[in-house]
C-alpha positions as a Markdown table, in Angstrom:
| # | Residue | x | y | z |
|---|---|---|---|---|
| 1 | Unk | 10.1 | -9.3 | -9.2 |
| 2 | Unk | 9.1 | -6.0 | -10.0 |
| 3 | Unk | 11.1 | -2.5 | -10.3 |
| 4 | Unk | 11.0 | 0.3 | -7.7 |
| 5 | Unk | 9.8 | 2.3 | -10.7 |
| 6 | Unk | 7.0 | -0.2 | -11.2 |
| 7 | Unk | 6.3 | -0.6 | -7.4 |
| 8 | Unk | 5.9 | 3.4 | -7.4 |
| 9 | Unk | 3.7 | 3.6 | -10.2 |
| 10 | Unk | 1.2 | 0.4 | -8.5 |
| 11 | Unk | 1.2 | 2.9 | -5.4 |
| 12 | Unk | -0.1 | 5.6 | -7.0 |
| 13 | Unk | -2.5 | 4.2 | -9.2 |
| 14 | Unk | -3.7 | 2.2 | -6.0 |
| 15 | Unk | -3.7 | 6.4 | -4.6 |
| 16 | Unk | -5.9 | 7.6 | -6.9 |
| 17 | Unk | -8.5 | 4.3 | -6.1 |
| 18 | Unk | -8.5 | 5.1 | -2.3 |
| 19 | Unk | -8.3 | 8.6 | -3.1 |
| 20 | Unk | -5.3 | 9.8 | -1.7 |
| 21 | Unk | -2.3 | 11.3 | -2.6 |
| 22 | Unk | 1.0 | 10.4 | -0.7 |
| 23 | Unk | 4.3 | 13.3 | -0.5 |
| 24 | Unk | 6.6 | 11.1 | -1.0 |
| 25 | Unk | 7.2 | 7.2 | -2.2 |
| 26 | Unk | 10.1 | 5.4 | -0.7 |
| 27 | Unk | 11.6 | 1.9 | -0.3 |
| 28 | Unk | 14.4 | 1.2 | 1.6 |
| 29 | Unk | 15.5 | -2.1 | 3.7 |
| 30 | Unk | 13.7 | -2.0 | 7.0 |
| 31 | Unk | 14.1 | -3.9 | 10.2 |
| 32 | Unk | 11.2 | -4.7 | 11.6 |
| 33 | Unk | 8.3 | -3.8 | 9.5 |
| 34 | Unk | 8.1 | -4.1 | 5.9 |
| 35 | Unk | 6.1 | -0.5 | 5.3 |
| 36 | Unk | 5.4 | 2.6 | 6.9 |
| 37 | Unk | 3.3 | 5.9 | 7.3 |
| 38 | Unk | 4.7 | 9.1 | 8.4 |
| 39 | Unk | 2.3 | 11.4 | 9.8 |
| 40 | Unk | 3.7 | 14.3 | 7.1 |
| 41 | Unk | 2.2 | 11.7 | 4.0 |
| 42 | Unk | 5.6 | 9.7 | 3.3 |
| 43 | Unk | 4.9 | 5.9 | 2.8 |
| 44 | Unk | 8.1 | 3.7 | 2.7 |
| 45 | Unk | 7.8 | 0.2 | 2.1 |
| 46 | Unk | 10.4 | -2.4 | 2.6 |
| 47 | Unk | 12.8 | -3.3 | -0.7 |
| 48 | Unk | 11.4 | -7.4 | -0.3 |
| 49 | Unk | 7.9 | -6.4 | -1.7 |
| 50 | Unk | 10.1 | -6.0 | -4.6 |
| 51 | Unk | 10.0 | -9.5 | -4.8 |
| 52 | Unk | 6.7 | -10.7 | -3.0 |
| 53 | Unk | 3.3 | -11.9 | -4.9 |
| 54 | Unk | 1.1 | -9.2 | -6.3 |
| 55 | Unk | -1.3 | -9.6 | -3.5 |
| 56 | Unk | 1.0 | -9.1 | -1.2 |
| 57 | Unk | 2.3 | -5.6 | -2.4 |
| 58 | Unk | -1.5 | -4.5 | -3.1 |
| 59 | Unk | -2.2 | -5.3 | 0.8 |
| 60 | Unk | 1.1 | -3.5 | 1.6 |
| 61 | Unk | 0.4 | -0.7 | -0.3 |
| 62 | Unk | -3.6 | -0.5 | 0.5 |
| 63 | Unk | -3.0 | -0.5 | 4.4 |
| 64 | Unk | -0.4 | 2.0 | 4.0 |
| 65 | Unk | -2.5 | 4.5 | 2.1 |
| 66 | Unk | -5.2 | 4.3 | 4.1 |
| 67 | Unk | -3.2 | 5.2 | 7.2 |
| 68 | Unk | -3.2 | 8.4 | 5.2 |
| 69 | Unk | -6.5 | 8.7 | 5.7 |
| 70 | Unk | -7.1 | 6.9 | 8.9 |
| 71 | Unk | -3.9 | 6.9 | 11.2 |
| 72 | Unk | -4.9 | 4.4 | 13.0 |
| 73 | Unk | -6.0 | 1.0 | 13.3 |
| 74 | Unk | -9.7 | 1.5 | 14.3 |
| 75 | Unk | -13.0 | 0.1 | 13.1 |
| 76 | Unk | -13.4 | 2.6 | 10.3 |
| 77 | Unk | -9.4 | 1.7 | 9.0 |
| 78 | Unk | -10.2 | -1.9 | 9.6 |
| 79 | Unk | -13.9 | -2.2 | 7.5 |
| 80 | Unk | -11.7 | -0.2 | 4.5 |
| 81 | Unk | -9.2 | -2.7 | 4.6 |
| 82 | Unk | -11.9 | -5.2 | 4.6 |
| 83 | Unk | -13.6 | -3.4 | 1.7 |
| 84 | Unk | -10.4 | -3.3 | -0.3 |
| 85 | Unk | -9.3 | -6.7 | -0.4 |
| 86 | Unk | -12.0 | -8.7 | 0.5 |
| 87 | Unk | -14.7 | -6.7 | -2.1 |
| 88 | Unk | -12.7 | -8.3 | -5.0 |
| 89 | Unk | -10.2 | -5.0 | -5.5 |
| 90 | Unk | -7.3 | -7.1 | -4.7 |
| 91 | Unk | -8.5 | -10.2 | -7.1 |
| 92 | Unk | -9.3 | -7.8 | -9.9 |
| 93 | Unk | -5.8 | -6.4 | -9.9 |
| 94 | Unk | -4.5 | -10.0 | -10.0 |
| 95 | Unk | -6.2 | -10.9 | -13.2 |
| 96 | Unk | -5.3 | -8.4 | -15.4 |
């Protein structure tokens, strides 16, 4: 388990390797989803990744910041996905 402080800080060094910056960080207990992406650049993310593998969070957190860039699911959001986790990005953070 990590702290929201920590989770925040993951998200926006994982920010500055997409290359974006969100306007607001939240987490919060959702319903059905376990993040989000506002159109306005607020990500919120569900308080269980608190408590899920470090993968998990990074794909949570790299899908959600690339909605910032791409707001929907298309080819060009799906082959950065791609790039980000399969491209060894994901595995590197894991290591350290």
């Amino acid at each position: 388990m990590i702290t929201p402080r920590k989770f925040k800080e993951d998200v926006r060094a994982w920010a500055g390797k997409v290359g974006v910056e969100p306007k607001e960080i939240h987490l919060r207990r959702m319903k059905r989803k376990i993040a989000s992406c506002s159109s306005k650049g607020r990500l919120t993310f569900d308080i269980s990744l608190l408590e899920a593998s470090e993968k998990i969070r990074s794909e949570a957190i790299i899908h959600e910041l690339l909605h910032l860039k791409y707001p929907n699911h298309g080819k060009m959001f799906k082959t950065l996905v791609d790039a980000y986790l399969r491209k060894g990005t994901v595995a590197e953070e894991d290591e350290l």
